[in-house]
N, C-alpha and C positions, 0 to 999 in steps of 0.2 A: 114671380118672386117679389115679395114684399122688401126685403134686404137693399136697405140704405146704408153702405156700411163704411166707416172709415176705415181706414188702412195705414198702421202704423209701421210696420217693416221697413228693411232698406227699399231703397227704389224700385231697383232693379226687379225684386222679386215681388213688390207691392205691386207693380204697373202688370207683372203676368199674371199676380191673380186679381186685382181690379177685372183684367180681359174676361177672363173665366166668369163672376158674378155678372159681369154686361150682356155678355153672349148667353147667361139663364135667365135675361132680362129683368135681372136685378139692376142696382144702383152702385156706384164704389166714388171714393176721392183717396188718393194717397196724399198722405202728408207723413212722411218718414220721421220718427224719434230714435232714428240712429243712424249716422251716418257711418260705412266702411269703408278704410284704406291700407295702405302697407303699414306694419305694424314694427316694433326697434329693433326687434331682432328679424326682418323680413332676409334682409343680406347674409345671415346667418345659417337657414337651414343643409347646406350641404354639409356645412363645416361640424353640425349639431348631429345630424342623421349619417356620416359617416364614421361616426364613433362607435356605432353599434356592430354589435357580433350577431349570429344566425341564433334566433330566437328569441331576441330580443323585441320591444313591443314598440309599436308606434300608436298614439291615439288620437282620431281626428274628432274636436269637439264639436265639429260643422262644416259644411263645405265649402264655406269660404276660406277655414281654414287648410282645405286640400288643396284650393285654386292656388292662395294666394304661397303655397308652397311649391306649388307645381311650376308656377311661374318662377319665383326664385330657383329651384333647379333648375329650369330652362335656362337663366339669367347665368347661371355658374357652370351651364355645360355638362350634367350632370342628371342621372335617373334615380326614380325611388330604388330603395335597397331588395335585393331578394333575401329569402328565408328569412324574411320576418312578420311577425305576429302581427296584422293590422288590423284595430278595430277601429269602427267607425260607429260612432253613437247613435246616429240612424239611418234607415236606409236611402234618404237623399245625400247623406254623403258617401254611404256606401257606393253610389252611383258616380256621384265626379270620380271617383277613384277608378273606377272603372274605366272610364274616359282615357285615363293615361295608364291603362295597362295591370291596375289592380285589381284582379276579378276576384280574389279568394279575403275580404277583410269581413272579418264576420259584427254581426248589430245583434244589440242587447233586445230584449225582446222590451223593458222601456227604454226610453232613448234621451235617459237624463244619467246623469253620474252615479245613483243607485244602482239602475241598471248596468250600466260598467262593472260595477264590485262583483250585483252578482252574477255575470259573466263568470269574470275571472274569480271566482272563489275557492273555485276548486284545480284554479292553475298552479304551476310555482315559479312564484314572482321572484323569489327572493334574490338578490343578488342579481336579477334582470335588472338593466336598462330600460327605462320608458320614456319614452318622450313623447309629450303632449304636447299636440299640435291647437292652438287657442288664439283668444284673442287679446286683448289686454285686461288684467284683471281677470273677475269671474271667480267661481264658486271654488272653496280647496278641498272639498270633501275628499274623491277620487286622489289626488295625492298624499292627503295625510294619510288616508287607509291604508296604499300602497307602500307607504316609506313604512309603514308601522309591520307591513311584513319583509323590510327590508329589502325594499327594493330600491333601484336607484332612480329617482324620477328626476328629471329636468323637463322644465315649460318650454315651449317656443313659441314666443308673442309673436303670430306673423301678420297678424294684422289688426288693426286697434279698433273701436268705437267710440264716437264722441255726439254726443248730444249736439243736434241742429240750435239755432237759437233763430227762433221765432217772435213776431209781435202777438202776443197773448189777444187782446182784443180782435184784430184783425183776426185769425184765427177761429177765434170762437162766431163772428160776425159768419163768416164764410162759412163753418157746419152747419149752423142755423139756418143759413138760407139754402144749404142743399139738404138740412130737412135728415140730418141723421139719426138712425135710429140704433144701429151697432156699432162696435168697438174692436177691430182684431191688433189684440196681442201676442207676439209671440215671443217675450223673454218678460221676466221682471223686472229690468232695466230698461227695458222701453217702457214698460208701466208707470213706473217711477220718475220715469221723464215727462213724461205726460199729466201726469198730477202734478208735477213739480211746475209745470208752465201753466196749466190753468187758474184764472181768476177766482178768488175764495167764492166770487158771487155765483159764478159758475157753475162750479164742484156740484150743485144738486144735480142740476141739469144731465150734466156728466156723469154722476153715477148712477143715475137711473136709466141710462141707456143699457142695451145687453154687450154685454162682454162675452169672446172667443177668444181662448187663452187654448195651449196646446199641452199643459200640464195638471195636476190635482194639486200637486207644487204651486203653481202661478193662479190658480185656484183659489187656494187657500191667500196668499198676498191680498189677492183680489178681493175677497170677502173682511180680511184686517185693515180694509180701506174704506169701507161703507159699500162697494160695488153685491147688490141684492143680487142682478139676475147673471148668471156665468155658466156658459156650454163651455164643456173640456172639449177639447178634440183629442185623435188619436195620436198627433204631432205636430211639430211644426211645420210641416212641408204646406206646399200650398192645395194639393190634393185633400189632405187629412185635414184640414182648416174650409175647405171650399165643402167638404162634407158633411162636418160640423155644419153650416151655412144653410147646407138644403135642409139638414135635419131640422135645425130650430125653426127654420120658415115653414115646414110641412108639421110639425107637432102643433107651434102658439100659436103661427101668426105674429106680426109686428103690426103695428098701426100707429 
């Protein structure tokens, strides 16, 4: 495997799939453009999630937003709700959910907020309860669609993201000498961090590398940035990004 790849994600999930491209003796460096922790309303979710009636919806926009719920229920002595409607926007969160006892949340066949609607389009939302489970900030598409067929949506920020602060040169000094040739991103906000911390003199350099982005979405960003070459994958998981990886190295080639 030709794949020099930087590694933008949190840590945690950057360093297991770093493992994965080493062990196809490929190349990887993690240097994370977002850091995660408990988010303002982390204390909150019992008190948020016991409001609900049977049928009412829960939506988990990532699994860290399940973890970092599940641990708050733990913390308040307290389990997720029965007869309720859980989706989960893709199936690695459909999976932590599973972990704590949620085998039935069903995942959109895309695994962005579009895919959510049409999900549910043909539900009745109305006058349901939804609570989304998120992180700070983030996209309002999926809520205003949903309040627009009146339904009752409240957020649960359970855990927030905040931009690392880096020395830019140091930085760029250190990809260069490990010689990178890829880019994986997996939201628009780590994108936007990352050009946001590179050197103007840089930015060439940097957008001519290849980009792995987990959307058509973050795709398209990518391209309204000067970035030429961009593999979608099939999601953000590290499977569906590590797949993306083999592909682009068995079609081009990198050099």
């Amino acid at each position: 495997m030709k794949i020099r790849a930087l590694i933008t994600r949190p840590r945690v999930k950057g360093e297991q799939l770093a493992r994965q491209i080493e062990a196809a003796n490929g190349a990887a460096l993690c240097c994370p453009f977002i850091d995660i922790s408990a988010g303002q309303q982390f204390d909150k979710v019992s008190s948020i999630l016991e409001k609900l009636q049977p049928d009412d919806y829960i939506i988990a926009i990532s699994d860290n937003a399940v973890n970092y719920a599940n641990t708050s229920l733990i913390n308040a002595n307290k389990t997720w709700p029965q007869q309720i409607n859980y989706i989960a926007v893709g199936p690695t969160t459909a999976l932590s959910w599973q972990k704590y006892g949620i085998n039935h949340a069903r995942i959109p066949d895309t695994h962005d907020s579009e895919g959510v609607l049409k999900l549910l389009a043909n539900a009745s939302v109305e006058h349901k309860k939804i609570v989304i489970l998120r992180g700070n900030g983030g996209r309002e598409t999926m809520a205003e669609d949903l309040t627009q067929r009146t339904a009752n949506v409240t957020y649960c920020e359970v855990y927030q993201r905040t931009a690392p602060s880096y020395d830019p040169d140091i930085l760029i000094n250190k990809w260069q000498q490990f010689a990178i040739n890829s880019v994986i991103i997996t939201s628009g906000e780590i994108l936007g961090n990352l050009i946001k911390t590179i050197p103007y003199t840089a930015l060439p350099w940097i957008l001519n590398l290849h980009f792995i982005v987990p959307s058509q979405r973050i795709a398209a960003l990518a391209h309204t940035l000067g970035i030429e070459h961009v593999t979608v994958a099939s999601g953000a998981s590290n499977n569906s990004l590590f797949n993306a990886i083999k592909q682009l190295d068995m079609q081009i080639g990198i050099s």
